[in-house]
Gaussian input, Z-matrix of N, CA and C with variables (Angstrom, degrees):
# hf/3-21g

backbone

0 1
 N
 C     1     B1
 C     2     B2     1     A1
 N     3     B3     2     A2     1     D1
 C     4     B4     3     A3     2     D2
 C     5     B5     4     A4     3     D3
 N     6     B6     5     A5     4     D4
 C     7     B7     6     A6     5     D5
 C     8     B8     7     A7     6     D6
 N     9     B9     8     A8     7     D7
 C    10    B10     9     A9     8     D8
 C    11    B11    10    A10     9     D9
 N    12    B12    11    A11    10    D10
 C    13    B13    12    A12    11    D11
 C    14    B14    13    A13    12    D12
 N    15    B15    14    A14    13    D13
 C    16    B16    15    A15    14    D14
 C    17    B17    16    A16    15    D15
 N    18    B18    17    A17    16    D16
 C    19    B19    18    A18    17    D17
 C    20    B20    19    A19    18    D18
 N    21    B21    20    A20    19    D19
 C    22    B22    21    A21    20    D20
 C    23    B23    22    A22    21    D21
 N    24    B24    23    A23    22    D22
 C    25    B25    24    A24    23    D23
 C    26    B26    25    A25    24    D24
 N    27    B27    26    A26    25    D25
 C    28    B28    27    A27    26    D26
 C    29    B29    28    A28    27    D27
 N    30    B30    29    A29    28    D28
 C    31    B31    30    A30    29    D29
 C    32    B32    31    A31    30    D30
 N    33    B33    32    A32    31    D31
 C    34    B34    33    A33    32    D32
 C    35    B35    34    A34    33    D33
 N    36    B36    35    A35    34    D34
 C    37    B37    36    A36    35    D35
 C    38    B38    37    A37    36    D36
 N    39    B39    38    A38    37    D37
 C    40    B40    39    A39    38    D38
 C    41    B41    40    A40    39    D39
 N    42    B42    41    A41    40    D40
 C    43    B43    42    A42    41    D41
 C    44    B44    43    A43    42    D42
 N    45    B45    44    A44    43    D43
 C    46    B46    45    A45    44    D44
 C    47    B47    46    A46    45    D45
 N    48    B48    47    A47    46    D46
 C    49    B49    48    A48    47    D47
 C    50    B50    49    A49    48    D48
 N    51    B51    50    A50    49    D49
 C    52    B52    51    A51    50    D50
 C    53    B53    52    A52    51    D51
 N    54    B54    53    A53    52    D52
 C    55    B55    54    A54    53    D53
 C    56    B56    55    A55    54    D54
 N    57    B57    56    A56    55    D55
 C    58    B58    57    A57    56    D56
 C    59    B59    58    A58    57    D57
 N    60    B60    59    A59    58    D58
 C    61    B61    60    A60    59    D59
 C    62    B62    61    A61    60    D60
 N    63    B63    62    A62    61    D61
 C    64    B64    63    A63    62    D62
 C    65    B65    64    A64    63    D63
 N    66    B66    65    A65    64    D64
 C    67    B67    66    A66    65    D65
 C    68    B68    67    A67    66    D66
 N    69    B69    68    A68    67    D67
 C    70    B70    69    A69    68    D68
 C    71    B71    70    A70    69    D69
 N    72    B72    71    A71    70    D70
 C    73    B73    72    A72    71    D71
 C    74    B74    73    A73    72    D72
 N    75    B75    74    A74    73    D73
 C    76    B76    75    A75    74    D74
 C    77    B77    76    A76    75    D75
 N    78    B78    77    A77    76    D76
 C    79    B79    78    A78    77    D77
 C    80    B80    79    A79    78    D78
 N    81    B81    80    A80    79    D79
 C    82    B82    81    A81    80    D80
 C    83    B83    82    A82    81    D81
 N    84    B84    83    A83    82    D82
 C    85    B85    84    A84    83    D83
 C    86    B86    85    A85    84    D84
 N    87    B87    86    A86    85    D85
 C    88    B88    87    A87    86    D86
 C    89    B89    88    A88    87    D87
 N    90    B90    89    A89    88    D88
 C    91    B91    90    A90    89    D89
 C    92    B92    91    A91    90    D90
 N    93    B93    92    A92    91    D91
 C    94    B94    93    A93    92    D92
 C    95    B95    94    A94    93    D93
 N    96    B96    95    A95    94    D94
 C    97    B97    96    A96    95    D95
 C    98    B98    97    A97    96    D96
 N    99    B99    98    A98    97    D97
 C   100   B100    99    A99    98    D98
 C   101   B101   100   A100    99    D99
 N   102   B102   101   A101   100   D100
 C   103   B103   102   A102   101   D101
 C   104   B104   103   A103   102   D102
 N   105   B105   104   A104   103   D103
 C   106   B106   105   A105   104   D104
 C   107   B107   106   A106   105   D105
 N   108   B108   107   A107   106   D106
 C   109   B109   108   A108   107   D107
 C   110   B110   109   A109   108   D108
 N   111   B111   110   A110   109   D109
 C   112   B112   111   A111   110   D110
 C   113   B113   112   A112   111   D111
 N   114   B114   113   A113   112   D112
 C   115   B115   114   A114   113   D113
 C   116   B116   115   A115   114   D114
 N   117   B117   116   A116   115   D115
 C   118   B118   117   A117   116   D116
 C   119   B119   118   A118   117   D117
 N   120   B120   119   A119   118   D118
 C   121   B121   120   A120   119   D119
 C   122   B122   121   A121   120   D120
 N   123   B123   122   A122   121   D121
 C   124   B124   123   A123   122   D122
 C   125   B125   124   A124   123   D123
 N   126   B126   125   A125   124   D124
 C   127   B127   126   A126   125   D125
 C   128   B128   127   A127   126   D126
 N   129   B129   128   A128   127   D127
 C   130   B130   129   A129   128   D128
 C   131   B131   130   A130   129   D129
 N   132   B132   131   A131   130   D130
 C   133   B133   132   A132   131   D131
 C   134   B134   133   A133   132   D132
 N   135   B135   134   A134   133   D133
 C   136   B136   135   A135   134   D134
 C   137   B137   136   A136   135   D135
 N   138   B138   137   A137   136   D136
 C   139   B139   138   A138   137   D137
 C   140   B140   139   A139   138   D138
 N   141   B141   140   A140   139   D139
 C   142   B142   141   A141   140   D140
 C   143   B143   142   A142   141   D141
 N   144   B144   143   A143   142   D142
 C   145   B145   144   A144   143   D143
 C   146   B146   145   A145   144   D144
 N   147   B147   146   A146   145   D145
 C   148   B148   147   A147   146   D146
 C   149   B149   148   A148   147   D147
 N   150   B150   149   A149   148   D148
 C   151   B151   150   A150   149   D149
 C   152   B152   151   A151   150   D150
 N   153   B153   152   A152   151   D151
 C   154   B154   153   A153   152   D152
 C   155   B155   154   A154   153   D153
 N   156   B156   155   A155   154   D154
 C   157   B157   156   A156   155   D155
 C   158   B158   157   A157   156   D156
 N   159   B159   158   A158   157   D157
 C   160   B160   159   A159   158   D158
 C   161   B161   160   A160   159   D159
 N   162   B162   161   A161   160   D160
 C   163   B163   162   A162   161   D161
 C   164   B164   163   A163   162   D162
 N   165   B165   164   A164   163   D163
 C   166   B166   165   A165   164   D164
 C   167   B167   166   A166   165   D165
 N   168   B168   167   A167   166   D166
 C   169   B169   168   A168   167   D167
 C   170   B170   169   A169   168   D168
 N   171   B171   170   A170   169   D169
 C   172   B172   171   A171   170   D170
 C   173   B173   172   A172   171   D171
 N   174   B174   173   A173   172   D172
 C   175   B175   174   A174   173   D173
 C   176   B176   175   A175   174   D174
 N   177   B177   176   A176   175   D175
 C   178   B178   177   A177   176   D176
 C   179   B179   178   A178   177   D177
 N   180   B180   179   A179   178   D178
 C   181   B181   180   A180   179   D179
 C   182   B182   181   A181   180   D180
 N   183   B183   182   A182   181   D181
 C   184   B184   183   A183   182   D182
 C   185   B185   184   A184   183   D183
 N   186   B186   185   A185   184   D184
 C   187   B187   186   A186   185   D185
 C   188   B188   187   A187   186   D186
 N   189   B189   188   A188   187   D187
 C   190   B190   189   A189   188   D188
 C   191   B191   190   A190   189   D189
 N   192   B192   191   A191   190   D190
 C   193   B193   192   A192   191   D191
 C   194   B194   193   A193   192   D192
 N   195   B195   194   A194   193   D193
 C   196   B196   195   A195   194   D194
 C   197   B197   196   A196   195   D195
 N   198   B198   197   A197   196   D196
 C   199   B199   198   A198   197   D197
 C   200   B200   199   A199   198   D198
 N   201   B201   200   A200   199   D199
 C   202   B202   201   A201   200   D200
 C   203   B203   202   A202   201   D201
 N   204   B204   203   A203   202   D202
 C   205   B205   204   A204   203   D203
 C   206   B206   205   A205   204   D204
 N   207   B207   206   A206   205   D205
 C   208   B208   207   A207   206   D206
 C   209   B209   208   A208   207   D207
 N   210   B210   209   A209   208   D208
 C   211   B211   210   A210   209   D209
 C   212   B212   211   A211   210   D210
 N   213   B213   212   A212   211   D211
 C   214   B214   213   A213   212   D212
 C   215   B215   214   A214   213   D213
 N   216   B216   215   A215   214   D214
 C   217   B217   216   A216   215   D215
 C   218   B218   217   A217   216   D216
 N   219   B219   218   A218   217   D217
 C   220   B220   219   A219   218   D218
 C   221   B221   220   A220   219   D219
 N   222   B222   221   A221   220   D220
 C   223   B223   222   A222   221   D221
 C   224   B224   223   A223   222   D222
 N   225   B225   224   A224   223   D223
 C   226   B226   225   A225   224   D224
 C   227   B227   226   A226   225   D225
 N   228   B228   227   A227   226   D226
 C   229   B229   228   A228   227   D227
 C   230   B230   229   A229   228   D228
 N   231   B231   230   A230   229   D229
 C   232   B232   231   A231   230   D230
 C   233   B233   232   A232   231   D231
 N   234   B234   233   A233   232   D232
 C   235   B235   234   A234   233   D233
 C   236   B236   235   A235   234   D234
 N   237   B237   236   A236   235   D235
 C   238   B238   237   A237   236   D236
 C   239   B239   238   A238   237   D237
 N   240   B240   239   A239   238   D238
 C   241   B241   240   A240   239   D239
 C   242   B242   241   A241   240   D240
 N   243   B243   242   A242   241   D241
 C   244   B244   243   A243   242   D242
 C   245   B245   244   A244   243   D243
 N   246   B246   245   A245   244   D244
 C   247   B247   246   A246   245   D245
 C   248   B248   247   A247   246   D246
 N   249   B249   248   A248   247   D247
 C   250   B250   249   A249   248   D248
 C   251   B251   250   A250   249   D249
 N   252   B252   251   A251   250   D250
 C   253   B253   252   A252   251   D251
 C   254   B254   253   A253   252   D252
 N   255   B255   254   A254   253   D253
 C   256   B256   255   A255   254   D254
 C   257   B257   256   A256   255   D255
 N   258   B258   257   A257   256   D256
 C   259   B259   258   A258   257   D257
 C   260   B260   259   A259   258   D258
 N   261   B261   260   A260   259   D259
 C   262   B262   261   A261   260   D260
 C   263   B263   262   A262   261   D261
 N   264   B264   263   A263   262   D262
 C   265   B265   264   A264   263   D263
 C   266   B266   265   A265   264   D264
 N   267   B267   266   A266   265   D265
 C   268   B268   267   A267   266   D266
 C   269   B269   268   A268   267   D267
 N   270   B270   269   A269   268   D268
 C   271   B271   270   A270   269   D269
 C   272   B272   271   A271   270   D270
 N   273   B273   272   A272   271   D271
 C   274   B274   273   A273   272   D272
 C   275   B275   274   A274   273   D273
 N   276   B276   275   A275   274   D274
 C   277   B277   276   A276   275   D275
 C   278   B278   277   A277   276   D276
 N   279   B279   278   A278   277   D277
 C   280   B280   279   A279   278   D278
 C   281   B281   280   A280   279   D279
 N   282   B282   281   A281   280   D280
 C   283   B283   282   A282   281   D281
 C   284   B284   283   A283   282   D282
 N   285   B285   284   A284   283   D283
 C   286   B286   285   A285   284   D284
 C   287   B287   286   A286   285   D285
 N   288   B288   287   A287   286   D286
 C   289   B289   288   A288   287   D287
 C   290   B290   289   A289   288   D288
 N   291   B291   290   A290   289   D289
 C   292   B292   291   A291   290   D290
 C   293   B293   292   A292   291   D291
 N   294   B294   293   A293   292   D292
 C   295   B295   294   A294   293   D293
 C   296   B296   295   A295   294   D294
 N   297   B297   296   A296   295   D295
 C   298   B298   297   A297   296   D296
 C   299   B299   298   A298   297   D297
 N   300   B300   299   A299   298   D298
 C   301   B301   300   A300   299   D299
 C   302   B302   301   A301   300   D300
 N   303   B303   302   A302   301   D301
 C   304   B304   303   A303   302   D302
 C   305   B305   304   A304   303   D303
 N   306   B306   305   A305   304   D304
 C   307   B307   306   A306   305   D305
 C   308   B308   307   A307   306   D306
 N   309   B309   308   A308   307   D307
 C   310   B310   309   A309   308   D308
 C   311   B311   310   A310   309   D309
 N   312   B312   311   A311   310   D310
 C   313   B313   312   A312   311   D311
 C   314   B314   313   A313   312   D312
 N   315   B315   314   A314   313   D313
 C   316   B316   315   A315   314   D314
 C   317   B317   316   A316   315   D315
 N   318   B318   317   A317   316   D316
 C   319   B319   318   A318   317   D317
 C   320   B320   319   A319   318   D318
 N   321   B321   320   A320   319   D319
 C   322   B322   321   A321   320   D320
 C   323   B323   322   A322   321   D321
 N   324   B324   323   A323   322   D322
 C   325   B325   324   A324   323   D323
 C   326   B326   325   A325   324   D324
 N   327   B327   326   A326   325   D325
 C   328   B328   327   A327   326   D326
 C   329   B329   328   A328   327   D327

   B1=1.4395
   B2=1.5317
   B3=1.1171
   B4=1.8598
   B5=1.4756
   B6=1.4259
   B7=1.4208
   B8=1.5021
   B9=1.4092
   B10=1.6756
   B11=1.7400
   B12=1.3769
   B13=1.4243
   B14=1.6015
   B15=1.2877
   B16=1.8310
   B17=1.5991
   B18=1.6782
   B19=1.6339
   B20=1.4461
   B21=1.5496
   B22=1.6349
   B23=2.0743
   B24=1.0707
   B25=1.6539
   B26=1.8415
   B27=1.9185
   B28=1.1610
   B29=1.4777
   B30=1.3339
   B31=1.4593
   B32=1.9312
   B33=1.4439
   B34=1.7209
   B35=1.2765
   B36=1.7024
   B37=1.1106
   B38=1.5706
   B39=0.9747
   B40=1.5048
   B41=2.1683
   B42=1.1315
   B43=1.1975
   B44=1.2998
   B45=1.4220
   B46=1.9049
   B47=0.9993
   B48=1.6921
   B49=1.7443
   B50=1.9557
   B51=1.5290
   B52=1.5034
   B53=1.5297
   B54=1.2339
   B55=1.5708
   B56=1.2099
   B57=1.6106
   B58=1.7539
   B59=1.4036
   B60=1.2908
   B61=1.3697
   B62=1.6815
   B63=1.4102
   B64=0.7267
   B65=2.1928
   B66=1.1928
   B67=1.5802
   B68=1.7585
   B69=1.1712
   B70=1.9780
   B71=1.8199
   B72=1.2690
   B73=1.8319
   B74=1.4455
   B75=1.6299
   B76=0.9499
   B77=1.2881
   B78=1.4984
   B79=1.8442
   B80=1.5588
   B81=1.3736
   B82=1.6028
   B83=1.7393
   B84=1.1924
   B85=1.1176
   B86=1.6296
   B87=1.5700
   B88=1.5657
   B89=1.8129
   B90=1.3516
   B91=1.7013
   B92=1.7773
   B93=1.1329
   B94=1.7540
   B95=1.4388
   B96=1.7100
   B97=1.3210
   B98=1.1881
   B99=1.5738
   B100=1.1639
   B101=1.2347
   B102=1.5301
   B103=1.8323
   B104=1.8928
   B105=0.9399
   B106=1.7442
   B107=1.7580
   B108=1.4069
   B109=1.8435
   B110=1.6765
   B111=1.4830
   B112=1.9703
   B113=1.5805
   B114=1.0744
   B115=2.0215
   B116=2.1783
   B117=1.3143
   B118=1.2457
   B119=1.3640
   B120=1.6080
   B121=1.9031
   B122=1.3782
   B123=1.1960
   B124=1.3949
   B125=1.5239
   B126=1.2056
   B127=1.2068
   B128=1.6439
   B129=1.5832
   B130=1.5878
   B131=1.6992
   B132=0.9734
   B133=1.7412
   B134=1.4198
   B135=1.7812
   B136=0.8723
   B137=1.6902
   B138=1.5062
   B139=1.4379
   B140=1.2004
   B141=1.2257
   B142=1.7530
   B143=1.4949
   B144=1.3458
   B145=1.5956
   B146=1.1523
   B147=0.9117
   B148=1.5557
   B149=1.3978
   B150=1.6082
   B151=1.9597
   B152=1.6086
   B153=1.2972
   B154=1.4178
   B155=1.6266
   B156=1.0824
   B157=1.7589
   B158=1.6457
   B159=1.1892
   B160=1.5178
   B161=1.7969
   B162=1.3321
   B163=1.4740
   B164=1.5418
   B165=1.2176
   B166=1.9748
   B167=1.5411
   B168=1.2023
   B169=1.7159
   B170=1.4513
   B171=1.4588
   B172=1.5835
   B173=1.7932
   B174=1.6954
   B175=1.0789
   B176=1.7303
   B177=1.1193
   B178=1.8956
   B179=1.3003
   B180=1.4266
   B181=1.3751
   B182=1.9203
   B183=1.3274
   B184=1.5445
   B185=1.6822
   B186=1.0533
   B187=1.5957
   B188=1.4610
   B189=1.1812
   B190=1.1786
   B191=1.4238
   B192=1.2094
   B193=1.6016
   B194=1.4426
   B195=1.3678
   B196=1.5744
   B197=1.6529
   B198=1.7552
   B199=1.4587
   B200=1.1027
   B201=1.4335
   B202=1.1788
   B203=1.2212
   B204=1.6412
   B205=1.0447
   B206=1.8918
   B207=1.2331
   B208=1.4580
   B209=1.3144
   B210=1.4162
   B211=1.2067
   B212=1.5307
   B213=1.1966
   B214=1.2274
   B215=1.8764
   B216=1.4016
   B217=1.7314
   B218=1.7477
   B219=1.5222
   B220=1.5398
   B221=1.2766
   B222=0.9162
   B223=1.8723
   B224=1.5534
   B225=0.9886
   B226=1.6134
   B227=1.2498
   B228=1.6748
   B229=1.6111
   B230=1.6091
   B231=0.9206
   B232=1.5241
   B233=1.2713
   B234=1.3665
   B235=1.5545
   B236=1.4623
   B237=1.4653
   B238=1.3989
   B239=1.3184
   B240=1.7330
   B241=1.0275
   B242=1.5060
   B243=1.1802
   B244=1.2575
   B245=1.5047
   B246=1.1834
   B247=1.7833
   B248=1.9923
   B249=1.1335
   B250=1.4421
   B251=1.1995
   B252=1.3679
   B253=1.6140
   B254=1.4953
   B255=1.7129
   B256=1.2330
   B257=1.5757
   B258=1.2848
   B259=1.3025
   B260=1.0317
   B261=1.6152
   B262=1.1045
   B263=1.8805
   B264=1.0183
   B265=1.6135
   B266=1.9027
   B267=1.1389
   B268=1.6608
   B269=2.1152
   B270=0.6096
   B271=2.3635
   B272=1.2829
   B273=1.2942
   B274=1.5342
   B275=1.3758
   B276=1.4521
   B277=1.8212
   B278=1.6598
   B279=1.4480
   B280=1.9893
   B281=1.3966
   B282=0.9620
   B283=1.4043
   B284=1.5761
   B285=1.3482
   B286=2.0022
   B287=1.6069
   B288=0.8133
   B289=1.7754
   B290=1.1244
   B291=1.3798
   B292=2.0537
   B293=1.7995
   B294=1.1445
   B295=1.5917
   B296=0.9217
   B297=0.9490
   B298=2.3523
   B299=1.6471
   B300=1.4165
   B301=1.5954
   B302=1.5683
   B303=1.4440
   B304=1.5797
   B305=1.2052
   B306=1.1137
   B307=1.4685
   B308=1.1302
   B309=1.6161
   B310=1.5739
   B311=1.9399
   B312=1.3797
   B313=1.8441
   B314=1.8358
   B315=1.4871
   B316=1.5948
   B317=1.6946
   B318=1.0112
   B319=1.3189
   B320=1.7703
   B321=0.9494
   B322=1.3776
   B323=1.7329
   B324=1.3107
   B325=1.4288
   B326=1.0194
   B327=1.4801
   B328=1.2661
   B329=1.4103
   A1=107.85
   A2=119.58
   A3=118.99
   A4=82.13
   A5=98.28
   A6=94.07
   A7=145.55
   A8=118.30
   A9=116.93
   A10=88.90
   A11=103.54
   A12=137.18
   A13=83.40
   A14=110.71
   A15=102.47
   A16=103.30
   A17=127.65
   A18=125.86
   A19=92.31
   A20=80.14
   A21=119.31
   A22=93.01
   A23=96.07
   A24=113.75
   A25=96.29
   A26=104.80
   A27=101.87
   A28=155.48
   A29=141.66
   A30=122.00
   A31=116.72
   A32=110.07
   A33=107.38
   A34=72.48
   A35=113.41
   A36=145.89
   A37=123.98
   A38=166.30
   A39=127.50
   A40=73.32
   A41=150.44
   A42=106.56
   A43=145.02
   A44=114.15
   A45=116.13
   A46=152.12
   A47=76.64
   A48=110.53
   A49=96.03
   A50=94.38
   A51=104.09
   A52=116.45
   A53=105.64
   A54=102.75
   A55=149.33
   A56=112.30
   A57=119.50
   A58=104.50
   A59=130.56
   A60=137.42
   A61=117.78
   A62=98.60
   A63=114.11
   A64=120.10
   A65=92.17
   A66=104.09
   A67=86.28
   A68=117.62
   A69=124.39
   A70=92.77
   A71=95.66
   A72=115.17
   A73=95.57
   A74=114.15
   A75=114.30
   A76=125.15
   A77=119.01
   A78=109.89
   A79=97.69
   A80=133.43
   A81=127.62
   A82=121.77
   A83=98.39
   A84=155.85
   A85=107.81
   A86=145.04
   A87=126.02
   A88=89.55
   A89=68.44
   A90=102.01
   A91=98.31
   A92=94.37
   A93=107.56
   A94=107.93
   A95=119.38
   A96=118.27
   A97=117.38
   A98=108.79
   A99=135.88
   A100=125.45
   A101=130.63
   A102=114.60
   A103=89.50
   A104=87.83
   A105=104.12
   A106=84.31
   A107=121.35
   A108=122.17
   A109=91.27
   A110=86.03
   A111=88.89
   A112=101.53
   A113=96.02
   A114=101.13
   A115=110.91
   A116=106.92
   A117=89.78
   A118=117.01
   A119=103.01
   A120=113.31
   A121=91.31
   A122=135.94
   A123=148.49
   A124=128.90
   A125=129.30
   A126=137.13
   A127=115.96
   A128=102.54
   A129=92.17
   A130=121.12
   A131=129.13
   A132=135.18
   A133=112.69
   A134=126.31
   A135=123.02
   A136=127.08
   A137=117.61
   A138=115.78
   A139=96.72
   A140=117.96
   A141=128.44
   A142=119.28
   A143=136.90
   A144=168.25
   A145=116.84
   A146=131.13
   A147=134.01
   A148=91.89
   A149=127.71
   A150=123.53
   A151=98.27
   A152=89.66
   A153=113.57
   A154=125.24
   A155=117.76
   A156=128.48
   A157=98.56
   A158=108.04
   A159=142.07
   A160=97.38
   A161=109.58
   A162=120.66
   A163=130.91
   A164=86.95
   A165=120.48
   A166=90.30
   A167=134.39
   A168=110.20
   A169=136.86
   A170=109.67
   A171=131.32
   A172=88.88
   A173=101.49
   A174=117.98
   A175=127.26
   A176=111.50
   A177=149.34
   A178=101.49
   A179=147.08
   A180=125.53
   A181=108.35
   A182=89.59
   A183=101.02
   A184=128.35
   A185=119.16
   A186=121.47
   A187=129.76
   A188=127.87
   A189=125.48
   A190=118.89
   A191=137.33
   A192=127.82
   A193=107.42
   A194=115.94
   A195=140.57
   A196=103.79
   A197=99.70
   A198=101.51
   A199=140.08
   A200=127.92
   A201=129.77
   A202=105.86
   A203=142.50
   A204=129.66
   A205=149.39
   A206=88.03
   A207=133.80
   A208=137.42
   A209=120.58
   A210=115.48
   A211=125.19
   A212=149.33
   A213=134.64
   A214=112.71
   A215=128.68
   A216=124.73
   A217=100.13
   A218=87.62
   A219=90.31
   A220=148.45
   A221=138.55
   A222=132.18
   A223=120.27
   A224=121.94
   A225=136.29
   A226=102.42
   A227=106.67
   A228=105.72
   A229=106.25
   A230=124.44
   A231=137.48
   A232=116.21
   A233=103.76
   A234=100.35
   A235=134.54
   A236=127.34
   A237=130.31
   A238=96.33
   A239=113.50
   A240=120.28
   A241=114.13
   A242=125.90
   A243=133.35
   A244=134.41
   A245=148.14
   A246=115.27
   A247=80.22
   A248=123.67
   A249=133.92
   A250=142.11
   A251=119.39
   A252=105.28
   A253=114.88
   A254=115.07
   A255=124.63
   A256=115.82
   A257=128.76
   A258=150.32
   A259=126.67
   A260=122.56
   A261=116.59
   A262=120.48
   A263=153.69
   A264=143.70
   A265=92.45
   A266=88.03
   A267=94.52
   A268=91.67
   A269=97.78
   A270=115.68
   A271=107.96
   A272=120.34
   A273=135.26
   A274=88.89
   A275=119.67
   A276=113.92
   A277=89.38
   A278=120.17
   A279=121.89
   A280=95.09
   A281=119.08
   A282=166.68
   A283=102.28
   A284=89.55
   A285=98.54
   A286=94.61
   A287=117.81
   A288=128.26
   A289=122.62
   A290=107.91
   A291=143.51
   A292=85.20
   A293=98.30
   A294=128.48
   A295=148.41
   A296=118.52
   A297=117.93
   A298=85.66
   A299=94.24
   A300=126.02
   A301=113.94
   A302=116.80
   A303=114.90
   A304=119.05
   A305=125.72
   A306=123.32
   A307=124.17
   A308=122.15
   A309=130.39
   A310=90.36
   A311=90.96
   A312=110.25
   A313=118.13
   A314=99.87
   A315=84.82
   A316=118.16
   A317=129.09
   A318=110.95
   A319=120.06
   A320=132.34
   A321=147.82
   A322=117.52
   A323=104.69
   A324=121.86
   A325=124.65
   A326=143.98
   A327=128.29
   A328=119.09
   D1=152.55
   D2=-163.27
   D3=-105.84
   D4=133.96
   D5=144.50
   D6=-94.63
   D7=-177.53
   D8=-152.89
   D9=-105.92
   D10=168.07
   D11=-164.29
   D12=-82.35
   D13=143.38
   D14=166.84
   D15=-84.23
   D16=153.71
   D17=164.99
   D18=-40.79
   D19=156.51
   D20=173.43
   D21=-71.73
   D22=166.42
   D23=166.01
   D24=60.14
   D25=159.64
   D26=170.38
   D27=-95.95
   D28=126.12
   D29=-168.43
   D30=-49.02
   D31=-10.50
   D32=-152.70
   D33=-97.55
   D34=149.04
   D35=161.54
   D36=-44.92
   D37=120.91
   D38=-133.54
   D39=-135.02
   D40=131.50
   D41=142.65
   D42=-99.04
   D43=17.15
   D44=131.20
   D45=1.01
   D46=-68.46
   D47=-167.59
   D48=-79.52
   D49=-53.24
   D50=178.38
   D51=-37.05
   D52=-74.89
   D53=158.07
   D54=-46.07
   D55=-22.20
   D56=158.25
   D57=-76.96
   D58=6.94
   D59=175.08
   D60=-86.40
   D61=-37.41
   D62=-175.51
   D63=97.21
   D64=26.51
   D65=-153.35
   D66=-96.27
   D67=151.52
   D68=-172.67
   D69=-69.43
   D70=157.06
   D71=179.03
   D72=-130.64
   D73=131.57
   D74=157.35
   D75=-76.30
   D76=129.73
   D77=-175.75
   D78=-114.22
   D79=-26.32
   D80=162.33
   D81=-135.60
   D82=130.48
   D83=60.22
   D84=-95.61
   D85=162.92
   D86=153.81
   D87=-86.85
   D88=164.94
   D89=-173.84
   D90=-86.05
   D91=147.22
   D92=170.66
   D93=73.94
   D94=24.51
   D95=168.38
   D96=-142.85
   D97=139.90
   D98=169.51
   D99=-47.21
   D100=114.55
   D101=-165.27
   D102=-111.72
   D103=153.96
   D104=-158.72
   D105=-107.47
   D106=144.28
   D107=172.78
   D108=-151.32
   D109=114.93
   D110=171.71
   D111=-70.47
   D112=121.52
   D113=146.40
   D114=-20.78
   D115=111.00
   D116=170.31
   D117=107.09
   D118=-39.41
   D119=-153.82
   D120=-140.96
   D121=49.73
   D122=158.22
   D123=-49.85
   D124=88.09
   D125=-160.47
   D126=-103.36
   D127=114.39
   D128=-160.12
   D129=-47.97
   D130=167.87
   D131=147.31
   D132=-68.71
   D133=129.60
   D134=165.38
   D135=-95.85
   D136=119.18
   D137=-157.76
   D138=-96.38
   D139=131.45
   D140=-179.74
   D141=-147.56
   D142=114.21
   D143=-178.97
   D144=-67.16
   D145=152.77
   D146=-172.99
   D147=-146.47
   D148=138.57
   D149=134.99
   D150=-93.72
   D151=169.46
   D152=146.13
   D153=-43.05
   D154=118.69
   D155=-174.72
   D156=-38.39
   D157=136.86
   D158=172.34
   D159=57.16
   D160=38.19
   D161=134.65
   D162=-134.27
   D163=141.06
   D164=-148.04
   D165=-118.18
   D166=-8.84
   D167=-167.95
   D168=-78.63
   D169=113.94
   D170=167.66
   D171=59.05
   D172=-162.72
   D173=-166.22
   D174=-102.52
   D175=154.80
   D176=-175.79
   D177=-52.58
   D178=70.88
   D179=175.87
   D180=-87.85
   D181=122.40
   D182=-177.79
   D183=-93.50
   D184=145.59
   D185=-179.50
   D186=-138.89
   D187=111.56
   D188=173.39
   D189=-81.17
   D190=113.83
   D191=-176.51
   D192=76.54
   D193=-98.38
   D194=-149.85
   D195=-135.90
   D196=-31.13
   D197=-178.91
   D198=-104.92
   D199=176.16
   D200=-153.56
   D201=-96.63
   D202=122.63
   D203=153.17
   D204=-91.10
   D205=-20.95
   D206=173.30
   D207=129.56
   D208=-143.84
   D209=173.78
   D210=-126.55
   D211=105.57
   D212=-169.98
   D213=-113.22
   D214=135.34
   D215=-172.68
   D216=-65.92
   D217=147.08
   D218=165.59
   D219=-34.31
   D220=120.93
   D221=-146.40
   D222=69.53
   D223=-2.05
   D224=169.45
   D225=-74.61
   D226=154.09
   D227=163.91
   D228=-121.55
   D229=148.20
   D230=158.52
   D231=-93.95
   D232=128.74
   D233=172.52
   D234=-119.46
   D235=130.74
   D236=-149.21
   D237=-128.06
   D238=138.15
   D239=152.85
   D240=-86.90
   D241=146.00
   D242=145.19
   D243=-44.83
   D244=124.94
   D245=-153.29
   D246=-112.87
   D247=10.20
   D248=161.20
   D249=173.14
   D250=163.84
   D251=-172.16
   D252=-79.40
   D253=129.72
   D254=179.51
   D255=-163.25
   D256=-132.66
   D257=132.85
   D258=-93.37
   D259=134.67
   D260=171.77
   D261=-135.16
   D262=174.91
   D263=-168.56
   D264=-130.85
   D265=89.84
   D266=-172.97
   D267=-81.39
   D268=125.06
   D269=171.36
   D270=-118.07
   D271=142.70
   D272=179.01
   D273=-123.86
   D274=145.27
   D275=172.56
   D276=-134.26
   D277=140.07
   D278=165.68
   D279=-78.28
   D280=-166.71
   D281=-158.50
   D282=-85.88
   D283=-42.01
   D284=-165.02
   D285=-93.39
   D286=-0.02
   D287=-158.00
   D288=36.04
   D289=68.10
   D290=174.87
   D291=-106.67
   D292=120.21
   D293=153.27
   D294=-112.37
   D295=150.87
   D296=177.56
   D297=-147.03
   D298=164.24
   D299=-168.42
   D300=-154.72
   D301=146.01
   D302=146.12
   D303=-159.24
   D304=-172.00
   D305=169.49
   D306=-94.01
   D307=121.93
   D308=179.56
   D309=-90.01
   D310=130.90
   D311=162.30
   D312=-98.24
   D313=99.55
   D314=-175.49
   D315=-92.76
   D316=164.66
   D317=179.70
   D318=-156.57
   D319=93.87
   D320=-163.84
   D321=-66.24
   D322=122.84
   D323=-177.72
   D324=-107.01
   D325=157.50
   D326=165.77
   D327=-100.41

């Protein structure tokens, strides 16, 4: 059996492209780090969004997992505690419902 040509354009998420879209960027938490929470002395995470330059529209709806965290305007930060150390799939959704996501690593000290 011959095989087929793969589609034109790419399956990987580009976030570039995301952003010439105009779709929110997460800029905090950074990605690929470990957040350290003393036992006791728990200091929230600050969640903060980015658009694409010379977009301003409405508000940040945020999610941890499944849940709801709220909403904070563009360039705002929200701030979340963790209620423990684990993994979590932190999502930002706009207005237009353009998203980005990643994984926050939490990790508990004494």
């Amino acid at each position: 059996m011959p095989l087929r040509a793969p589609p034109e354009g790419s399956c990987v998420a580009d976030e570039s492209a995301a952003m010439s879209q105009g779709a929110p960027h997460i800029v905090s938490p950074l990605r690929g780090v470990t957040h350290i929470q003393r036992m006791g002395q728990a200091s929230p995470l600050l969640l903060k969004a980015e658009l694409a330059s010379g977009t301003s529209r409405g508000n940040l709806h945020w999610f941890v997992d499944d849940t709801s965290l709220g909403l904070s305007k563009v360039g705002q930060t929200l701030n979340w505690q963790p209620p423990h150390a684990g993994r979590y799939l932190l999502r930002v959704v706009d207005d237009g419902g353009l998203t980005d996501s990643r994984v926050v690593v939490v990790e508990g000290v004494q």
